[in-house]
VOPAGU-2260 file (C-alpha; in pm, 1 decimal, decimal comma):
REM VOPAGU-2260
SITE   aa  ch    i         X         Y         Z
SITE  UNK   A    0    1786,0     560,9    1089,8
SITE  UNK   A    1    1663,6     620,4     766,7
SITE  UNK   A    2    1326,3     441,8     629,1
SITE  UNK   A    3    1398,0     143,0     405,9
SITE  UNK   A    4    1191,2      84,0      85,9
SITE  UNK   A    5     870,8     -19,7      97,6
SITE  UNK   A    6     808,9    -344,5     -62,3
SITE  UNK   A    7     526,5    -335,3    -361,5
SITE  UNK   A    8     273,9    -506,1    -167,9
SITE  UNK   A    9     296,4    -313,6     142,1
SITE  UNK   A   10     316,8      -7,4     -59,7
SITE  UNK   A   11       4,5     -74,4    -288,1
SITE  UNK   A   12    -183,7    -156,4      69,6
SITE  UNK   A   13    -114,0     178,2     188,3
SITE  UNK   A   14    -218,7     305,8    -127,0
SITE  UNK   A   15    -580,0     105,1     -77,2
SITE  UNK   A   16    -588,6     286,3     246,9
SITE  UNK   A   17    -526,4     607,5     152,6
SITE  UNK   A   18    -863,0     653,8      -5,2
SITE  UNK   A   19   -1026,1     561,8     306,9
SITE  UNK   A   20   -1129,1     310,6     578,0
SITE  UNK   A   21   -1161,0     -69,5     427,2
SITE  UNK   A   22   -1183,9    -432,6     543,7
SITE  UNK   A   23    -968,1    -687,9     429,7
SITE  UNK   A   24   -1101,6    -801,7     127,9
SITE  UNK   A   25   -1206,5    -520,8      12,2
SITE  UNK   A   26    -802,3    -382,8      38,9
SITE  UNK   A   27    -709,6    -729,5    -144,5
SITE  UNK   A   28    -976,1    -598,6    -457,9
SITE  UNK   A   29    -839,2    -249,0    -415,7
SITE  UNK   A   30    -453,1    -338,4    -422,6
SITE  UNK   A   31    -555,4    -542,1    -783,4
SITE  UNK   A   32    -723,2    -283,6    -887,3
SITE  UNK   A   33    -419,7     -48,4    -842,4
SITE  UNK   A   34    -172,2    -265,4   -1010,3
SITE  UNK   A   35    -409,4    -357,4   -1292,3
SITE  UNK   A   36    -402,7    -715,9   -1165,2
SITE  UNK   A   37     -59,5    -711,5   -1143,8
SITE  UNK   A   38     -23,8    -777,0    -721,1
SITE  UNK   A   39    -272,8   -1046,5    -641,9
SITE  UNK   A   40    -298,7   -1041,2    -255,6
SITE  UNK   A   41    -357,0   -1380,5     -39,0
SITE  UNK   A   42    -566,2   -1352,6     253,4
SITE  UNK   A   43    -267,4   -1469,0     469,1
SITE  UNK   A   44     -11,1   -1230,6     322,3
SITE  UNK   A   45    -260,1    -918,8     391,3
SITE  UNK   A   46    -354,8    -985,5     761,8
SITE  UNK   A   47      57,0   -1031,4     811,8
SITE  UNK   A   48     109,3    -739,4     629,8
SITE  UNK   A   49    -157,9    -557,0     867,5
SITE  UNK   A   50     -45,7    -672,6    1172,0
SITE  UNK   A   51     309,8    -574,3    1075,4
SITE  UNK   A   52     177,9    -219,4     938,7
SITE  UNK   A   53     -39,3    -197,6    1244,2
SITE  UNK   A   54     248,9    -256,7    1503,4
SITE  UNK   A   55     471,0     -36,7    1327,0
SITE  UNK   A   56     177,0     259,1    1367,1
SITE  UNK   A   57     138,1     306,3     954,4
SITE  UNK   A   58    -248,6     135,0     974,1
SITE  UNK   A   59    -467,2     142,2    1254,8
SITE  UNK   A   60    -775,6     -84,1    1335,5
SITE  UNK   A   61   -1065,1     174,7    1223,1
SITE  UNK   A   62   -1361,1     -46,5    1326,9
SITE  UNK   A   63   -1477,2    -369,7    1366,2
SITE  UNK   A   64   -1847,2    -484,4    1236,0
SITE  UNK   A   65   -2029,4    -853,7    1261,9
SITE  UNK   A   66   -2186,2    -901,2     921,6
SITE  UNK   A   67   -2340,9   -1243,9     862,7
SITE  UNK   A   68   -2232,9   -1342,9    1160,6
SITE  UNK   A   69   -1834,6   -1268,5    1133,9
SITE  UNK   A   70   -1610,1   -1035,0    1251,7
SITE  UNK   A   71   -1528,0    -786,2     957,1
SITE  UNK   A   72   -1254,3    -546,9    1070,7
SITE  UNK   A   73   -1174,7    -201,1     852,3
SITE  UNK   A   74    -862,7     -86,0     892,4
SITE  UNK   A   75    -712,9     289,9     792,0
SITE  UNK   A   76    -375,5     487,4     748,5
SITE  UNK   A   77    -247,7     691,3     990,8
SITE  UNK   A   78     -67,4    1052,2     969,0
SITE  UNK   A   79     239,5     797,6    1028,0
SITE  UNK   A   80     119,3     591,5     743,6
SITE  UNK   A   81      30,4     847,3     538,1
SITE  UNK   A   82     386,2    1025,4     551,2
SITE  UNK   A   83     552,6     726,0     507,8
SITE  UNK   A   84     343,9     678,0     226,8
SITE  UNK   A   85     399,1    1018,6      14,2
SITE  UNK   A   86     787,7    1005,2      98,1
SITE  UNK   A   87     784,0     652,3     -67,8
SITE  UNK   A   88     598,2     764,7    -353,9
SITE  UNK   A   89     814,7    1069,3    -418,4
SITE  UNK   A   90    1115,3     823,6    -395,1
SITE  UNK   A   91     948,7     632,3    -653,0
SITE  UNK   A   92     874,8     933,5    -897,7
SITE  UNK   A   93    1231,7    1019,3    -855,4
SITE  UNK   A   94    1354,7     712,8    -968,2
SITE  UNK   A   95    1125,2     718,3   -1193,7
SITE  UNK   A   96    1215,2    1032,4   -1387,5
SITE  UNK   A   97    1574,8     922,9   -1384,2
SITE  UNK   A   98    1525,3     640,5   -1577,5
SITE  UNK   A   99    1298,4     812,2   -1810,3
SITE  UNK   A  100    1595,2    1112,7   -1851,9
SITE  UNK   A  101    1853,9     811,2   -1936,4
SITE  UNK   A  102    1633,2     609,0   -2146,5
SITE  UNK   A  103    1610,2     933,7   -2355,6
SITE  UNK   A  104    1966,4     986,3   -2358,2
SITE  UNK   A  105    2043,4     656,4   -2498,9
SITE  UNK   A  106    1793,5     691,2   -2753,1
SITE  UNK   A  107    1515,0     430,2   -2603,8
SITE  UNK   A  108    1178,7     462,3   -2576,8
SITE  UNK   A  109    1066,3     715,7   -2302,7
């Protein structure tokens, strides 16, 4: 069965975790960062989104450190993940350069 598309957030998450290890928080700055503050995560929506990711084997659960007395847990790609991750961004380029090609042959701005 072939992989469906990866929805913005999720991709942009996997995107935060390609560049290394992180903790929650710091994947919810990351991920704004990415879409120039386009994809605002909730704290909610990211833990779902990492449990789901993490079941499905595309994140693991790097580490877990107590800082100021709570749990902070990092969490990092896999070679799953990280597949899943470039064949989803070549999809995207694709797509991408095909709608760039048309807009030029109509004449729009490309």
């Amino acid at each position: 069965m072939k992989n469906r598309s990866l929805q913005e957030p999720t991709f942009l998450i996997l995107t935060a975790l390609a560049a290394g290890p992180q903790h929650g928080y710091g994947i919810i700055g990351d991920v704004e960062r990415i879409s120039d503050g386009q994809v605002r995560l909730r704290a909610g929506t990211l833990y779902a989104a990492l449990d789901r990711l993490t079941s499905d084997g595309l994140a693991e659960v790097d580490r877990e450190d107590v800082v100021e007395g709570r749990l902070r847990r990092y969490y990092r790609l896999t070679e799953t993940g990280a597949a899943r991750l470039a064949a989803e961004a070549e999809r995207l380029r694709r797509n991408a350069e095909t709608a760039t090609a048309r807009l030029r042959l109509a004449g729009g701005p490309a």
